[in-house]
C-alpha positions as CSV (number, residue, x, y, z in Angstrom):
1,X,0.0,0.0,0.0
2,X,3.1,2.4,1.0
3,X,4.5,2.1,-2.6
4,X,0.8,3.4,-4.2
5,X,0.9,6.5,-1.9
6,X,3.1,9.6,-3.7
7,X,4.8,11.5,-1.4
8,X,2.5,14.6,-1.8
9,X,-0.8,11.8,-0.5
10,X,1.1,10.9,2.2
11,X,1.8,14.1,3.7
12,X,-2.7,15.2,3.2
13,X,-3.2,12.4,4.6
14,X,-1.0,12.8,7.4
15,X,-2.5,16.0,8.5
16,X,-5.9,15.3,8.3
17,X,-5.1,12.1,10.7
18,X,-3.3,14.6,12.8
19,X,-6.7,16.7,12.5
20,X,-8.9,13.9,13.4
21,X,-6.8,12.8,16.2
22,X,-6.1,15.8,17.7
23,X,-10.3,17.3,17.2
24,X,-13.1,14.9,17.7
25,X,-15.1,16.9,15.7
26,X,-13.4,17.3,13.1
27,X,-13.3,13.4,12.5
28,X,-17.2,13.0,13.0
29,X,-18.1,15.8,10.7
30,X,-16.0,14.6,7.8
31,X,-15.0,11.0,7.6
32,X,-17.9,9.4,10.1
33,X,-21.1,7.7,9.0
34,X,-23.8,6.3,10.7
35,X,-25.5,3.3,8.6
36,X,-29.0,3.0,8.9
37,X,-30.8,-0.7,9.1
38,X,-31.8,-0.5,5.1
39,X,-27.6,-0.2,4.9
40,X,-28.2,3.9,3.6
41,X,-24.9,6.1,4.7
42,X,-26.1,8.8,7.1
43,X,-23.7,11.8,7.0
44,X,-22.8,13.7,10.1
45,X,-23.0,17.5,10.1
46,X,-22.8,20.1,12.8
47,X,-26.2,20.9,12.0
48,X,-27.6,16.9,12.5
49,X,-25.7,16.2,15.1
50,X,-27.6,17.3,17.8
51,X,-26.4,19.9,21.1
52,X,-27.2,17.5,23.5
53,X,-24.7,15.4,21.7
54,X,-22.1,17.9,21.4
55,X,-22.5,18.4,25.2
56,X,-21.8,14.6,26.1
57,X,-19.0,14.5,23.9
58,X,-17.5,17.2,25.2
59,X,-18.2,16.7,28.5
60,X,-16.4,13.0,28.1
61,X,-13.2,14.9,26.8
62,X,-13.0,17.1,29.7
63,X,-14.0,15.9,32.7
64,X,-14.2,12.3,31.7
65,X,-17.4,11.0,33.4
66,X,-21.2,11.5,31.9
67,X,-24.8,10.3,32.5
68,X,-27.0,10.4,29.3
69,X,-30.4,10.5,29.9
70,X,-32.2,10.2,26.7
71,X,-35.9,9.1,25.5
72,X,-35.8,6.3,23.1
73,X,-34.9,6.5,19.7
74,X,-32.7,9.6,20.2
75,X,-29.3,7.9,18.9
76,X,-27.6,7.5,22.4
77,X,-25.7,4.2,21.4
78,X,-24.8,5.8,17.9
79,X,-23.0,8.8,19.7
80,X,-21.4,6.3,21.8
81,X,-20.8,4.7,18.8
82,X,-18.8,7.6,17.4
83,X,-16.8,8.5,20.2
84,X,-15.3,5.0,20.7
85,X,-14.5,4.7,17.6
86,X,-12.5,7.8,17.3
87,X,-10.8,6.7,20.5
88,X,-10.1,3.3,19.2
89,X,-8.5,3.8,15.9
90,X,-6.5,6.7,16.7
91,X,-5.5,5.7,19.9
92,X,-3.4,2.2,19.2
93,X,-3.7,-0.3,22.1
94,X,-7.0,1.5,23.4
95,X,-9.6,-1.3,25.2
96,X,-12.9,-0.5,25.8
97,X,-15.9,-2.2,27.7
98,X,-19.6,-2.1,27.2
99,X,-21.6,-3.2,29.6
100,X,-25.1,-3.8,28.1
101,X,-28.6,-5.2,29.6
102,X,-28.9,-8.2,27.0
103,X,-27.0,-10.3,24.2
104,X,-28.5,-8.7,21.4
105,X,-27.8,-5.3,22.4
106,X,-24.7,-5.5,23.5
107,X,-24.1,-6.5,19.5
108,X,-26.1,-3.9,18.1
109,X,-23.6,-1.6,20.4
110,X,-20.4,-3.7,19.0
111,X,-21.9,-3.7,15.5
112,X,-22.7,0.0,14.9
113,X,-18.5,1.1,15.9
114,X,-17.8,-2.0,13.4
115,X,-20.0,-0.1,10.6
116,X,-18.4,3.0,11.4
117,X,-14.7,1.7,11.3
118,X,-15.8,0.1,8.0
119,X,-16.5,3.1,6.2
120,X,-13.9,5.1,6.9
121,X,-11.3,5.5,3.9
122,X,-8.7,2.9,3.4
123,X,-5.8,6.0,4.2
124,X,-6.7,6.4,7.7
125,X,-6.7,2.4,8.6
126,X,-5.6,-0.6,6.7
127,X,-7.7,-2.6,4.1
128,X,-8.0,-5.4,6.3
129,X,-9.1,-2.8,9.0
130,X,-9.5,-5.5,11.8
131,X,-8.3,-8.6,13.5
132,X,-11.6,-10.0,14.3
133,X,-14.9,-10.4,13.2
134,X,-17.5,-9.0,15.5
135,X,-20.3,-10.9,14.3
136,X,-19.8,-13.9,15.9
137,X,-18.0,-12.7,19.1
138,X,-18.4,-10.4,21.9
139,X,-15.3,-8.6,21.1
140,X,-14.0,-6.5,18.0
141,X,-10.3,-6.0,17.6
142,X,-8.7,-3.3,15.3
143,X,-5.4,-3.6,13.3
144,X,-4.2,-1.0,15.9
145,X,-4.6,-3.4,18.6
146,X,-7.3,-1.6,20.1
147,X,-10.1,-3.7,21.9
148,X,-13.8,-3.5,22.1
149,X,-15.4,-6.1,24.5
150,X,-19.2,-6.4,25.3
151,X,-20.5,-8.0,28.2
152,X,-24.2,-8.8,28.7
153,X,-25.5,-10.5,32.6
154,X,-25.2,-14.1,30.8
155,X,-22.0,-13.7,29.7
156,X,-20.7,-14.2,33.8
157,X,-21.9,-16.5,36.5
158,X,-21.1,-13.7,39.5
159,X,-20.5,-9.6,40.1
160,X,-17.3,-10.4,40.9
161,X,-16.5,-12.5,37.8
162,X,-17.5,-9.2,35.8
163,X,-15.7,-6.8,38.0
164,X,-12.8,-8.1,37.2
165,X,-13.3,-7.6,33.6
166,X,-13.9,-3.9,33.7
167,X,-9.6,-3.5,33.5
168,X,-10.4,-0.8,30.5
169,X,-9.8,2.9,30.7
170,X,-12.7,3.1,28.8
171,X,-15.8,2.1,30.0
172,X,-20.0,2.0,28.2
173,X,-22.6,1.4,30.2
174,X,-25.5,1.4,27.9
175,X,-29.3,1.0,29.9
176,X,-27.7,1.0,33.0
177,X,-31.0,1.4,34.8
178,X,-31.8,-2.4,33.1
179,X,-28.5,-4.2,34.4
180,X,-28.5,-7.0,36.8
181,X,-31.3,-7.8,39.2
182,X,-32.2,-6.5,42.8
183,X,-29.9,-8.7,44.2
184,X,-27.0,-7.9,42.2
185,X,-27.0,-5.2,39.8
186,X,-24.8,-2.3,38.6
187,X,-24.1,-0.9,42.3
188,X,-22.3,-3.9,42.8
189,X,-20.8,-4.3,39.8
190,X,-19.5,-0.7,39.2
191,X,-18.5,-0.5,42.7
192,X,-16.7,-3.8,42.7
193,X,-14.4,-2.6,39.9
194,X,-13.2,0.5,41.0
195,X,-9.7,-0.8,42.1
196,X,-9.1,-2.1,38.8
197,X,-10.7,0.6,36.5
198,X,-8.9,3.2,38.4
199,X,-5.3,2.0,38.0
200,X,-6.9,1.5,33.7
201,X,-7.1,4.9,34.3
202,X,-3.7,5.8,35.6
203,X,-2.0,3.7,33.2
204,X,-4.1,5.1,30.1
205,X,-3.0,9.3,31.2
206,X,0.4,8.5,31.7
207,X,0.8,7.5,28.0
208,X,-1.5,10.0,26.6
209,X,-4.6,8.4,25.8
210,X,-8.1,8.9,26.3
211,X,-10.0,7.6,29.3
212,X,-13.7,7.9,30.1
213,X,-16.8,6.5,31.5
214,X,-20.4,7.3,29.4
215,X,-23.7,5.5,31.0
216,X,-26.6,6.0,29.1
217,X,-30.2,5.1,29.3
218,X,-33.7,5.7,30.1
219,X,-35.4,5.7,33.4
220,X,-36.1,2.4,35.1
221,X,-37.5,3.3,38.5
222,X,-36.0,4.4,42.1
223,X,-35.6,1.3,43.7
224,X,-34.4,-2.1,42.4
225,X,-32.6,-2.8,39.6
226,X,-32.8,1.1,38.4
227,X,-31.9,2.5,42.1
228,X,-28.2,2.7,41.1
229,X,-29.2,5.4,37.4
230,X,-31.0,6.7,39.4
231,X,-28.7,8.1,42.5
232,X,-25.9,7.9,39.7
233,X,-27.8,10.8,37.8
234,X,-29.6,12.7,40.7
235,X,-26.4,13.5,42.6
236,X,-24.7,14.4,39.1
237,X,-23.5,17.8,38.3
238,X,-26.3,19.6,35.6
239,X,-25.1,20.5,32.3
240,X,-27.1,24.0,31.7
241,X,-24.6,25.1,34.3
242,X,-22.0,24.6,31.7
243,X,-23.0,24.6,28.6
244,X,-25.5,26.5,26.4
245,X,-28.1,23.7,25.6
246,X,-29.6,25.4,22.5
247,X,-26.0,25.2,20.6
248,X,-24.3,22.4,22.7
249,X,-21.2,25.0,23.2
250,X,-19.9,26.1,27.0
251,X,-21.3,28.9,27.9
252,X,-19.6,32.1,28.2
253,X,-17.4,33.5,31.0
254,X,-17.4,30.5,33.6
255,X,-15.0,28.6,35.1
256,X,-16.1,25.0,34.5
257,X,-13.4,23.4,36.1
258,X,-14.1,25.3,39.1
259,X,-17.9,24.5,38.7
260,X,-17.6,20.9,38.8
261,X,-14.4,20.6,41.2
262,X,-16.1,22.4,43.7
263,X,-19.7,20.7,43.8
264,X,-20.5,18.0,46.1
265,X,-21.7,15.6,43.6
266,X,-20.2,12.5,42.2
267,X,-18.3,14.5,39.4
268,X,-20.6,12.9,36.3
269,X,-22.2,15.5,34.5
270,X,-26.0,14.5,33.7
271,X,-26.8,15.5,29.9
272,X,-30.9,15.1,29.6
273,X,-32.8,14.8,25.8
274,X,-35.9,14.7,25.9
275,X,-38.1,13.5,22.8
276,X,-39.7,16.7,22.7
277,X,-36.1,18.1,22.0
278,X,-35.5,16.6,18.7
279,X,-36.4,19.2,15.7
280,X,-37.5,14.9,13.8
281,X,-39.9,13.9,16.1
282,X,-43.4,15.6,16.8
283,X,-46.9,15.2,18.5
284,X,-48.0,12.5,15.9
285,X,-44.7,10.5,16.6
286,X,-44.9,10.8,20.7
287,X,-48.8,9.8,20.2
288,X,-47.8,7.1,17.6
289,X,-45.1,6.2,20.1
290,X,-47.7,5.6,23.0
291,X,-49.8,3.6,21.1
292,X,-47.5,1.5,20.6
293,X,-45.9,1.0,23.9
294,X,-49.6,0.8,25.5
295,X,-48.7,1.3,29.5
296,X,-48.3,4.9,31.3
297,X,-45.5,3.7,33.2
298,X,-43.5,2.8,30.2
299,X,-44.5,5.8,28.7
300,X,-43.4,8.1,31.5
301,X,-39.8,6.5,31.7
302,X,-39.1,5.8,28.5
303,X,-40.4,8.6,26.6
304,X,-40.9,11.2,29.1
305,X,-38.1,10.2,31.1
306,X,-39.5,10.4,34.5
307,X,-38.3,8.3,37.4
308,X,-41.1,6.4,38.3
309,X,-41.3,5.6,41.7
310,X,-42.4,1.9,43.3
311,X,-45.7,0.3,43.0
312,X,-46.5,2.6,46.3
313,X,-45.5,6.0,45.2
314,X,-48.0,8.2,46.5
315,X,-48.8,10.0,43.3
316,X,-50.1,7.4,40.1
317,X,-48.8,6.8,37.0
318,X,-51.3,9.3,35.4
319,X,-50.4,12.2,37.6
320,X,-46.8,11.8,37.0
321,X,-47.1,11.8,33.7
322,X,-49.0,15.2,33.5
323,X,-46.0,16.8,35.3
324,X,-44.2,18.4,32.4
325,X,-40.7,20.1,33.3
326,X,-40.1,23.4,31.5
327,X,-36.5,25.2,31.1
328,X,-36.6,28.3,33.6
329,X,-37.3,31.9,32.0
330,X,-34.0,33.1,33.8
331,X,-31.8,32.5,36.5
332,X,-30.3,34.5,39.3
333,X,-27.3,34.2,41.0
334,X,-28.0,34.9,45.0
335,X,-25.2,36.7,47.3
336,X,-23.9,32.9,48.2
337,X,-23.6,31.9,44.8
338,X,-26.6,29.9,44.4
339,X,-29.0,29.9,41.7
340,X,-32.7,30.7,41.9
341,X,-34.5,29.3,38.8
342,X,-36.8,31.2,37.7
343,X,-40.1,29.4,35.7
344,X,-42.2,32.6,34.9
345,X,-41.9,36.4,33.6
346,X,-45.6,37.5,34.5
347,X,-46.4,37.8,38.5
348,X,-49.9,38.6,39.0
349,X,-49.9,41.7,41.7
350,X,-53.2,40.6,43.3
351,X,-51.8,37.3,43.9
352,X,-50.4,35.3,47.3
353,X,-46.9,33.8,46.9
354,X,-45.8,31.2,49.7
355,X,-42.0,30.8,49.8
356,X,-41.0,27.3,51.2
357,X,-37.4,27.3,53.2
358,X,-36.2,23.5,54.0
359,X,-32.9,23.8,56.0
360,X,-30.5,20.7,55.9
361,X,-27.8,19.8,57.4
362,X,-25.4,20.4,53.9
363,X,-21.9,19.2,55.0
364,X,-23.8,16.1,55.5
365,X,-24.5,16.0,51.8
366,X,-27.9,17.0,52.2
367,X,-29.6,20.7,50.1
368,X,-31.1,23.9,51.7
369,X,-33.6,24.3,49.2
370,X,-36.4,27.5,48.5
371,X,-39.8,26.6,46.5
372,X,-42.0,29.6,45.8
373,X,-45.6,29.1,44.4
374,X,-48.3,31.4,43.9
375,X,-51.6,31.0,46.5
376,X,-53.9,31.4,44.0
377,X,-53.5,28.3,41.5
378,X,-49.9,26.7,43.1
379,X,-48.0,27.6,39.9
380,X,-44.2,26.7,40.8
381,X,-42.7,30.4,40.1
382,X,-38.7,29.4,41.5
383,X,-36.7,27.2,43.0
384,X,-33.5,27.2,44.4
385,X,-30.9,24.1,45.4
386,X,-27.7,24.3,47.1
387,X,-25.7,23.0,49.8
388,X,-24.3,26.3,52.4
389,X,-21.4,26.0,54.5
390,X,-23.7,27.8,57.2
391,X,-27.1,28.3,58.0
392,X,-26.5,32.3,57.8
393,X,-25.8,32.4,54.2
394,X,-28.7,30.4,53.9
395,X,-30.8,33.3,55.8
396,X,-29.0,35.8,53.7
397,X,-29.9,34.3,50.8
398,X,-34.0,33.7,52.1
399,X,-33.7,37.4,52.6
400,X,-32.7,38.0,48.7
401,X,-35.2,36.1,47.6
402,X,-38.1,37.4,49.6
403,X,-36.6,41.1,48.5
404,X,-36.8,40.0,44.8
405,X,-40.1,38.3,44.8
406,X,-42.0,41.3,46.5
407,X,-40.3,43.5,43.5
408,X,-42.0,41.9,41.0
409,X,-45.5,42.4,42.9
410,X,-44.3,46.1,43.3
411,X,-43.3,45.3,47.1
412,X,-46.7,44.2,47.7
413,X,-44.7,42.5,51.1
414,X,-48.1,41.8,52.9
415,X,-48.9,39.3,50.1
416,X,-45.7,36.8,50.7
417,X,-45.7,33.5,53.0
418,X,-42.5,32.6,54.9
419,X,-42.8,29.5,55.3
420,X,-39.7,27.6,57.0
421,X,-39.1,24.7,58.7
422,X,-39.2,25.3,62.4
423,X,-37.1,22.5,64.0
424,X,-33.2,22.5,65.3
425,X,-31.2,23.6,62.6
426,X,-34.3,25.1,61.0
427,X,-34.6,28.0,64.0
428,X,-31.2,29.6,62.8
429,X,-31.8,31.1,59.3
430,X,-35.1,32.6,61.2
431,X,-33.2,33.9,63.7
432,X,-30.7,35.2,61.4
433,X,-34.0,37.3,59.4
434,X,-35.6,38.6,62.6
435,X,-32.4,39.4,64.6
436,X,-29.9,40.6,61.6
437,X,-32.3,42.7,59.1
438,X,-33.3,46.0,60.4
439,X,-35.7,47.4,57.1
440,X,-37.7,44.4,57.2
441,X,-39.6,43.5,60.2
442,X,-39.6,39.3,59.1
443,X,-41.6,38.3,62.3
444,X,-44.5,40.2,59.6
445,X,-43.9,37.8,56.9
446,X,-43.0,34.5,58.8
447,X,-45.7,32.1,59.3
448,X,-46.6,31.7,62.5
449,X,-49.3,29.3,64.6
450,X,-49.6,31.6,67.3
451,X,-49.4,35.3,66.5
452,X,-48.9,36.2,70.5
453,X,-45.9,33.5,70.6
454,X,-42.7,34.3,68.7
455,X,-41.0,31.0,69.2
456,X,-43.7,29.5,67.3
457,X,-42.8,31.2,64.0
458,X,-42.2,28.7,61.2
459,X,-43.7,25.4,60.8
460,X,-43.3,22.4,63.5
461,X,-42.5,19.4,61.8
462,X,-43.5,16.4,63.8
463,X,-45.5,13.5,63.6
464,X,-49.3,14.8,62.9
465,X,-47.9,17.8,60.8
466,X,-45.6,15.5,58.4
467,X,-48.8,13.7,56.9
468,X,-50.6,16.4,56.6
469,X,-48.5,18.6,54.6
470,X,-47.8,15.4,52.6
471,X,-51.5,15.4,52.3
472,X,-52.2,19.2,50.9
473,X,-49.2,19.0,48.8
474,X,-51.3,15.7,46.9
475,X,-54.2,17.8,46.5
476,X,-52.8,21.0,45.4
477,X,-50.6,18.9,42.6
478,X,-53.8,16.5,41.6
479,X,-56.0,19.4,41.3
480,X,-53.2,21.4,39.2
481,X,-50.3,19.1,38.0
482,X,-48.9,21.2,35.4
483,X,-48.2,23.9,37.8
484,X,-44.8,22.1,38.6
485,X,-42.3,23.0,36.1
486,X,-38.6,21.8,37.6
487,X,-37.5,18.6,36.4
488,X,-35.9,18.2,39.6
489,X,-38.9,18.8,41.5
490,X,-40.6,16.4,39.2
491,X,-37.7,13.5,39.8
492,X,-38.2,13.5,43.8
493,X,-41.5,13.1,43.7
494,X,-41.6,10.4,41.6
495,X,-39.6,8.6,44.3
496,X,-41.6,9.5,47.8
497,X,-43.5,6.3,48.6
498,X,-45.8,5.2,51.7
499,X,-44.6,2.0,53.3
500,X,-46.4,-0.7,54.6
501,X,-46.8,1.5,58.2
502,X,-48.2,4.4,57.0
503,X,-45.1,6.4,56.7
504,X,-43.2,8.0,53.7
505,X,-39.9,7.6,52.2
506,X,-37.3,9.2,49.8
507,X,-35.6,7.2,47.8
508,X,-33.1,9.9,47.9
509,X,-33.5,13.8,48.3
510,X,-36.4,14.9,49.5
511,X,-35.9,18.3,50.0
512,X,-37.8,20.3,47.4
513,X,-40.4,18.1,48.4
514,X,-40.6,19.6,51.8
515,X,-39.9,22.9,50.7
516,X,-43.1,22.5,48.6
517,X,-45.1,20.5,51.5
518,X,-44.2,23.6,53.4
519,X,-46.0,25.9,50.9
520,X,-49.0,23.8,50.3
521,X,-49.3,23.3,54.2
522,X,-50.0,27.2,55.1
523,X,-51.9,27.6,51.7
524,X,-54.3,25.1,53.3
525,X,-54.2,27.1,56.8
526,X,-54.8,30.4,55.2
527,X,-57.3,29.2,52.6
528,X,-60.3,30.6,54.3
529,X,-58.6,33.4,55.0
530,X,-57.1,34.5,51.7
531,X,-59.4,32.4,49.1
532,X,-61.9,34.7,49.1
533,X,-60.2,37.5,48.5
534,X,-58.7,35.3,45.1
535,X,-61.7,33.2,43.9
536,X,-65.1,34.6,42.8
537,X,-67.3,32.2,45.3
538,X,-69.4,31.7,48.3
539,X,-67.7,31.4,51.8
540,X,-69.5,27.9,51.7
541,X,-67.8,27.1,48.7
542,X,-63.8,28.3,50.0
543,X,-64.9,26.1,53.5
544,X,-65.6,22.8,51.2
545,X,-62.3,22.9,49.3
546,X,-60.4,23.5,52.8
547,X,-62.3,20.3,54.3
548,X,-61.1,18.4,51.1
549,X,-57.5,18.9,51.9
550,X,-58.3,18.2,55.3
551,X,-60.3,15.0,54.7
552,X,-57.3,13.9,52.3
553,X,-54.1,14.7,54.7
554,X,-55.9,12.7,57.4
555,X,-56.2,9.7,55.8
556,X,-52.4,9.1,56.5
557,X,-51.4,8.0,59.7
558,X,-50.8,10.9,61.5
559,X,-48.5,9.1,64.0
560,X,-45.7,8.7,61.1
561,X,-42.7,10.9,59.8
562,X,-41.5,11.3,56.3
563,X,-38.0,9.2,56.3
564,X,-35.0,10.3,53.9
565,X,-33.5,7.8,53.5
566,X,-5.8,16.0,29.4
567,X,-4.0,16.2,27.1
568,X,-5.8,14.9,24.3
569,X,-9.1,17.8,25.0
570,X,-10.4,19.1,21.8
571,X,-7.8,21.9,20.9
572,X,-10.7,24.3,20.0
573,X,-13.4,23.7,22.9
574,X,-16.0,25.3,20.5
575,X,-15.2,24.1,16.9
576,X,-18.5,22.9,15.7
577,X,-20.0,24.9,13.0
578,X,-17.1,24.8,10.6
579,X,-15.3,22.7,8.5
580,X,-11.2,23.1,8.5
581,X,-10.8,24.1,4.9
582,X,-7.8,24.9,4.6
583,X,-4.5,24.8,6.8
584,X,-4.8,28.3,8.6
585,X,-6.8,26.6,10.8
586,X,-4.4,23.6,11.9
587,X,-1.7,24.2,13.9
588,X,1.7,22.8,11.7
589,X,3.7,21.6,14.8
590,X,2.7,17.9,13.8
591,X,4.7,14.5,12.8
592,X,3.8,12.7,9.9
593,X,5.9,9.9,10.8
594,X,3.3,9.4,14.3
595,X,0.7,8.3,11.3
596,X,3.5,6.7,8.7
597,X,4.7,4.4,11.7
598,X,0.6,3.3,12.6
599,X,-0.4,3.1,8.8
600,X,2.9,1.1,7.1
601,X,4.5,-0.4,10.5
């Protein structure tokens, strides 16, 4: 083959493996094509390949660990498919694992990087491009010596049998949420291998070549078999704090290094596409799609993405399906450095607004969280999430947010709710309002169950109160469950459960929950006294809804508490909507004998 290459091919094709090498992007945009199940060629452009895409491959370059979250039918495994093959033919000696729910998936995983490999020219890899043929084994090896390996739960007789396997600095989890079985799934599996796929790791950086771990799938419950995608991908750092999701690039003027070093999370970044998302799929496909599938809990995880909750979640399959998550209007940035999402531009200046406060305990890894709804229909208007080294910057921030809301009603104070936890650690951010802000008199704005009694401002959590704010919270969402718009929000509710005692559970966080029991707790109290003044409708009327929530919140025990239970980085972070033409773009310090030596060795 060297002896039908001039010396003028060899050094073009030199760079442009140089350029694929060094830019991802640049090798998926011009040499990589998808093949389609009637065997059609399906070219990849900037403008097809779609942002949520762009963020997962980026975010696997940088930081080296992502959770894709992605509705069926949204190419998960065929951007997977891309990036391991790019790390596998231009990095010699590469292996790679997938880890896959089943035997014939695992293939269709093996066998879309094999029809990828295959179509790229005969310049950038041998004719006889690899050493094995993948359709009758469970690995593919490349003329490089790279490695692909598949491994599916009948492929090992034990957790620790597969463990041991995972010695790859690059690792594919594809359905995690679908591996294994509730007595051994990926929990034990992933953390059984940790020893060895750390040292893969180590190894794989000291000789310059690329090391990940990408899980994808689709929601498969709280508890069981999907518990461990589940806690993998709700303690995962969120990508719209790093990148701009519209265009897939990092957004402006951040610090993303310092963004995800700094957060308490597990370090994976959680990429979500939802079907709704995808500029190819419509009403008539989703309706099409439900049809087909034919059960609302199937529907809500694997179309609408929702982490359905055990058999004994206390909201149904229906309602959680009419939860639908929007992106927030805007976002502020508090005097701690939290964010306050923001789900609305148009406040309604004859309106209530209830601000929830749940205080945690956050060095213990737990959120201080604020929810704030309006009285009138319990529209979610913000929410905030973060975890304060004190419970002072969590009153200083309470106090920004209170100052911000009553703006927007034009400092109609008199119509805001306090409503914060009274317990232990709860007590010191109300302190911190009452005691530390001198133009706002907060014992005003606090709730409070005796108005003579200071020290019973705020909301006493205990055993008769915990049911029945669970209680009003079920009747304010079943009577208006579109009113929730964070995802978030949406997630932890779809994994509070009752147990067989009468008590409720988390099956992790909880705490916007609370935040939003909270609120729909003193809307329920003050109902009959602020209703009227809302709705059009007889006194009788206001006192009838009030008994409802009642009559709901006390059919929970009332004697039960709510339980909690490098080197090789894209060199232009942003290249995406342009082609290298020409070489002003490329920079010339490369070595054409790094591809002569690979190519004619």
């Amino acid at each position: 083959m060297a002896n039908k290459i001039n010396k003028k091919d060899i050094e073009f094709y030199a760079r442009e493996w140089i350029k694929c090498k060094n830019n991802i992007f640049y090798y998926i945009y011009n040499y990589a094509y998808l093949v389609e199940s009637t065997g059609e060629l399906i070219k990849i452009t900037p403008k097809n390949l779609h942002p949520k895409m762009k963020i997962t491959i980026r975010v696997l370059l940088t930081f080296e660990r992502a959770v894709l979250m992605a509705s069926r039918q949204l190419g998960k495994s065929s951007v997977a498919a891309l990036i391991l093959s790019w790390a596998t033919v231009f990095f010699p000696h590469t292996r790679v694992i997938i880890l896959n729910m089943k035997k014939n998936a695992a293939f269709e995983n093996l066998n879309k990087i094999k029809d990828i490999i295959s179509n790229l020219p005969d310049w950038m890899l041998p004719k006889k491009k690899f050493k094995s043929d993948s359709s009758i084994k469970t690995y593919l090896t490349l003329f490089n010596d790279s490695k692909i390996e598949v491994f599916y739960p009948s492929t090992v007789h034990n957790v620790n049998t597969l463990a041991r396997s995972l010695t790859a600095p690059i690792l594919y989890i594809d359905e995690a949420a679908f591996i294994g079985s509730n007595n051994a799934g990926m929990r034990e599996i992933y953390g059984s291998a940790q020893s060895t796929l750390s040292k893969a790791r180590e190894q794989a950086k000291k000789v310059n070549r690329p090391t990940f771990t990408l899980i994808t799938s689709t929601p498969n419950g709280t508890i069981g078999v999907g518990k461990w995608f589940y806690d993998r991908y709700m303690n995962a750092i969120d990508s719209n704090l790093l990148f701009d999701s519209k265009t897939g690039l990092w957004l402006p003027d951040i610090d993303k290094h310092k963004i995800v070093n700094e957060s308490n999370s597990n370090k994976y970044i959680k990429i979500k596409y939802h079907w709704s998302e995808d500029p190819s799929k419509d009403q008539q496909w989703y309706e099409d799609q439900c049809a087909e599938i034919a059960d609302q809990r199937t529907i809500n995880q694997e179309l609408d993405l929702i982490f359905v909750g055990s058999t004994d979640c206390i909201f149904t399959d229906e309602i959680l399906s009419a939860f639908k998550s929007k992106p927030p209007c805007s976002s502020l940035t508090t005097p701690n450095l939290a964010k306050l999402d923001i789900f609305t531009n148009k406040f309604d200046i004859n309106d209530y607004y209830l601000i929830g406060c749940d205080t945690a305990e956050s060095l213990l890894g737990n959120y201080c969280t604020i929810e704030i709804y309006s009285f009138k229909n319990f529209n979610q208007i913000a929410e905030l999430q973060f975890k304060y080294g004190s419970y002072t910057k969590f009153g200083q921030d309470i106090d920004f947010v209170f100052r911000w809301l009553a703006k927007q009603i034009n400092n109609r104070m008199q119509q805001i709710i306090l409503c914060n936890e009274n317990n232990s650690i709860g007590r010191a951010p109300i302190e911190y309002l009452i005691n530390n802000i001198n133009d706002i008199n907060y014992v005003n704005y606090l709730y409070k169950s005796n108005i003579n009694n200071l020290s019973e401002l705020g909301i006493k959590t205990t055993g008769m109160t915990k049911p029945l704010m669970v209680g009003c919270l079920m009747q304010a969402l079943n009577e208006n469950p579109k009113g929730i718009k964070s995802q978030n929000l949406i997630d932890q509710l779809s994994g509070i459960s009752k147990t067989n005692t009468g008590s409720f559970k988390s099956s992790l966080y909880d705490d916007l929950f609370m935040a939003s029991c909270f609120c729909a707790l003193i809307r329920s109290k003050k109902y009959m006294e602020i209703g009227p003044l809302l709705v059009n409708g007889s006194e009788k009327e206001s006192k009838k809804q009030y008994e409802s929530l009642v009559s709901l919140a006390k059919t929970f025990n009332p004697k039960q508490k709510i339980q909690s239970d490098n080197q090789f980085i894209i060199n232009d972070d942003n290249y995406d909507d342009y082609y290298y033409e020409d070489d002003n773009n490329i920079n010339d310090d490369y070595d054409p004998s790094v591809f002569t030596q690979v190519m004619f060795r």
